[in-house]
N, C-alpha and C positions, 0 to 999 in steps of 0.2 A: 446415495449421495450424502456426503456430511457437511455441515458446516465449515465454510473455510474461514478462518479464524486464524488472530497467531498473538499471544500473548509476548509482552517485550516487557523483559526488567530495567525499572530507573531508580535513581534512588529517592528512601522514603523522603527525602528533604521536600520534595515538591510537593504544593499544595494542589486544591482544583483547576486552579486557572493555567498554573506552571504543568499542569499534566498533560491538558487540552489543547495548549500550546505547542508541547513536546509530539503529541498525539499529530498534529495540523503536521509540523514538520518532518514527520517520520511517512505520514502517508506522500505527502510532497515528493518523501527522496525516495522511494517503492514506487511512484508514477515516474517520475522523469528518466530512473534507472530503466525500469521497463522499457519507459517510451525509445532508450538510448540502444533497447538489444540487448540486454543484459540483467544475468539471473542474481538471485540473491547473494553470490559469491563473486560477483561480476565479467562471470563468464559468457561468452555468446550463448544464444538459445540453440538448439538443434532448429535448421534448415527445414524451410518448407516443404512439403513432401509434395510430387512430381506429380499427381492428381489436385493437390489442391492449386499448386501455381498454374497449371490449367483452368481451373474453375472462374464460370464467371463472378461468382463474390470475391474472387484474388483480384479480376481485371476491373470490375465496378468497383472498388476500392481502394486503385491506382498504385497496390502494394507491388515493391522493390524487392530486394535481395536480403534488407535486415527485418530479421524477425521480430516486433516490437509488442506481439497481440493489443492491438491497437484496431480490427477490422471496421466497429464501429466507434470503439472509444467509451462507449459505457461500462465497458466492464471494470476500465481503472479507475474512472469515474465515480464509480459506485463504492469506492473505499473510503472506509468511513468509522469514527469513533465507535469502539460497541458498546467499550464497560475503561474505568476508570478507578484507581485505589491505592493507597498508599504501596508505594513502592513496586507499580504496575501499570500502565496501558495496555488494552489491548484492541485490535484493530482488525477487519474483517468485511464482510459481507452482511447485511440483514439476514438472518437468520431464514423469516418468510420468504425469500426471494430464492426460490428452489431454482430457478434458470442462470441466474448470475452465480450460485454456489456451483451448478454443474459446471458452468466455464470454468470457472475459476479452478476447480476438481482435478477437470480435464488436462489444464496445463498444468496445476502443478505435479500431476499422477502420470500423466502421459497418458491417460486412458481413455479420455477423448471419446465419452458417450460409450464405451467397451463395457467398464465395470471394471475391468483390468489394469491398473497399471502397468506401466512402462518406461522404465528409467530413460532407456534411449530417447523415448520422446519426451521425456518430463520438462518443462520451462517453469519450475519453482521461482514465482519473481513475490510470493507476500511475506516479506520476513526483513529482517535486517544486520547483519552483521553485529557483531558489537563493537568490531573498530571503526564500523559507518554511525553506528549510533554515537559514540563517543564526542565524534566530529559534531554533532546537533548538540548534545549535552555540554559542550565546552562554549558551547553561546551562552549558557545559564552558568550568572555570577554568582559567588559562595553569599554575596550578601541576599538577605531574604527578599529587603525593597530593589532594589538591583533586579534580580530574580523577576519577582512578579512585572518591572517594569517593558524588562523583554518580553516576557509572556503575552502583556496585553500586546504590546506591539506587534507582537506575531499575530494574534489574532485577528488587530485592527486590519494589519496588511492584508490577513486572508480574509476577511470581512468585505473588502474596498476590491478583491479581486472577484471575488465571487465565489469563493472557495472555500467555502467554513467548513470545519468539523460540525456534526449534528450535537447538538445536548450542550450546547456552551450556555456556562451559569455563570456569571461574575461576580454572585449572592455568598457570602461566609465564607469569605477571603479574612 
């Protein structure tokens, strides 16, 4: 099982706080996209397969027709700031959390506890676009105060939701 992890280029202009911000909003659009059916390129996922929509974790979980991996909801939940650096975020799973890397594994490999891969099954949803990223980057003004003003804002709002990135410093700004 490896590490699910996905490193995203921003540019070096941002500071700590503008990264961690950037980081809040980039997990943000990887949960809601998921939660909406749809993969990193925003394609439907592949179809629940006819043994699991039998299952009663498919009927105890009141799951429909779109595939969102959403069965409990911790596993999007669990996305979270890993590492941080000029001209970089990146964004993942805890590293020690061997069960949420294997879900996470499973969908985006298709391999679902196998070992194997399988494209046909694969739901790649941790990553992002760079024409989706661009959309998040274009909220950050060229001015540096401008800039950081959004950023805390971003934060304050994920703070006041209950949804913060882990490792927020607002120190040596």
């Amino acid at each position: 099982m490896a590490w699910q992890k996905v490193k995203v280029p921003i540019p070096r202009r941002f500071g700590p706080t503008e990264r961690q911000a950037i980081a809040q909003e980039v997990i943000d659009f990887i949960v809601e996209r998921t939660k909406s059916g749809k993969n990193i390129k925003g394609g439907a996922f592949p179809g629940y397969s006819a043994s699991y929509k039998g299952s009663l974790d498919f009927k105890i979980a009141g799951k429909g027709g779109t595939v969102d991996l959403t069965l409990s909801g911790e596993m999007l939940d669990s996305i979270q700031l890993l590492a941080h650096k000029s001209g970089e975020i990146e964004v993942g799973f805890d590293r020690s959390d061997k069960e949420l890397n294997g879900k996470a594994e499973g969908n985006q490999t298709g391999s679902y506890g196998t070992g194997k891969a399988k494209k046909s099954k694969a739901r790649p949803f941790l990553g992002i676009t760079g024409k989706d990223l661009k959309v998040i980057l274009d909220k950050y003004p060229s001015s540096r105060e401008d800039s950081l003003t959004r950023a805390t804002d971003e934060l304050a709002a994920a703070l006041a939701a209950g949804d913060l990135v882990d490792g927020i410093d607002f120190e040596g700004e």
